[in-house]
C-alpha angles and dihedrals in degrees: 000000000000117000114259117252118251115247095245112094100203112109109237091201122043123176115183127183092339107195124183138174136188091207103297097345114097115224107164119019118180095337110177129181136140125205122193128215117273099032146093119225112185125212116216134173152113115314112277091022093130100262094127088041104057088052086052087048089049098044090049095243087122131045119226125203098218142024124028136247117215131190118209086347094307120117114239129200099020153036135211128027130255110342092001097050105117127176116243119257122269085252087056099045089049089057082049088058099058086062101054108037119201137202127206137224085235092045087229097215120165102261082211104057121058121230096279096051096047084051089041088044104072086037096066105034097042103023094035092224118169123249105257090044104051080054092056095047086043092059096048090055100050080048095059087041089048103244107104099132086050095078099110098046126098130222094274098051089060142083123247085251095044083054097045090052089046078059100055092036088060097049101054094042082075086054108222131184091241142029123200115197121193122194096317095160097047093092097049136086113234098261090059090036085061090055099054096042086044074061098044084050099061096037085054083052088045099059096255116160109231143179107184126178108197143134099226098117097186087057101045079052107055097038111014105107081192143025122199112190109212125193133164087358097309137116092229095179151357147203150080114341085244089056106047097034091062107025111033115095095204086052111052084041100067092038083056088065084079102033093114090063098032121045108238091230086070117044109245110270096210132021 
């Protein structure tokens, strides 16, 4: 089941007239959406509609020409408006980065640290913590990830699943307001892509704020507070999975595409 609001009605995420180019090609134009705390909106669409893009946008790892996007009321990425608008330092939008974590679709963990180091890593360089307690901190992530006995492993010694679990769990050990999450089950085969949404399951239980872009349908379904359809850069429409899934046209559209291999009366689980 979706994740309940919180009660407070003030969007922590809002995006207004995003606009963004890749030189003269056009990736984002006026995208809008606001997510409140507590919930998980999930971005779905056609390959290169913008979804990734929009996460990269959010977490300050693109620049965009036009809109804003603000966190708890507060602007990311730039200051200034029209001639004046300037976009943060590197050391700023750093600080930015600790407040919206991201996955990735390649868990990008460091080969040469095992799990515990790249969680203990972050910890101690951004947070300042000292040693003994970003251990500590290390330790009670892999445990709500389920690899608490993994500590000591390295990437290589893991599964694609166990890595891709390391990744969330470092991320959320910074404890950010918002976690984007991009594709982190494409890589997998089902049976590891059970084990990290088993994960996203408990963390939306949980109250995690999450933005997810993914193209797993039965799990947008069953999680997601939120789906935004996304097609050609643009955010096309909005609303409840049950909504969207059975009364927008752009939507059941593009779930018909797969409508030979996966019968129409169950979402796709996996497009």
């Amino acid at each position: 089941m979706p994740t309940s609001f919180s009660n407070d009605p003030t969007p922590l995420l809002t995006v207004r007239g995003l606009g963004k180019r890749f030189g003269d090609l056009p990736v984002l134009a006026d995208v809008d959406l606001d997510l409140r705390r507590g919930s998980v909106m999930a971005l779905i669409g056609p390959s290169g509609s913008g979804k990734s893009t929009l996460l990269r946008c959010i977490n300050a790892l693109e620049d965009y020409q036009s809109g804003e996007i603000r966190l708890s009321g507060r602007r990311l990425s730039y200051r200034g408006e029209g001639a004046a608008r300037q976009r943060l330092s590197d050391g700023a939008l750093s600080a930015e980065r600790v407040r919206v974590g991201m996955v990735f679709q390649s868990y990008t963990l460091f080969p040469h640290l095992n799990a515990t180091q790249n969680l203990t890593l972050g910890l101690r360089r951004v947070k300042k913590l000292a040693k003994a307690e970003a251990h500590e901190r290390a330790q009670h992530w892999l445990e709500r990830v389920g690899l608490k006995e993994y500590g000591a492993r390295y990437p290589h010694q893991l599964s694609g699943g166990q890595q891709q679990r390391v990744a969330i769990a470092r991320a959320l050990a910074l404890e950010p307001e918002l976690v984007l999450l991009d594709e982190v089950t494409s890589a997998l085969d089902p049976e590891l892509t059970g084990e990290v949404l088993g994960v996203m399951r408990d963390l939306a239980a949980a109250g995690t704020t999450m933005l997810v872009v993914s193209h797993e349908m039965s799990f947008v379904r069953e999680v997601a507070d939120e789906v935004a359809f996304m097609r050609d850069g643009r955010i096309v429409d909005i609303g409840p999975p049950a909504t969207l899934f059975s009364q927008s046209p752009a939507v059941t559209a593009f779930l018909d595409r797969f409508a030979h291999t996966v019968p129409r009366a169950s979402a796709p689980a996996a497009l």
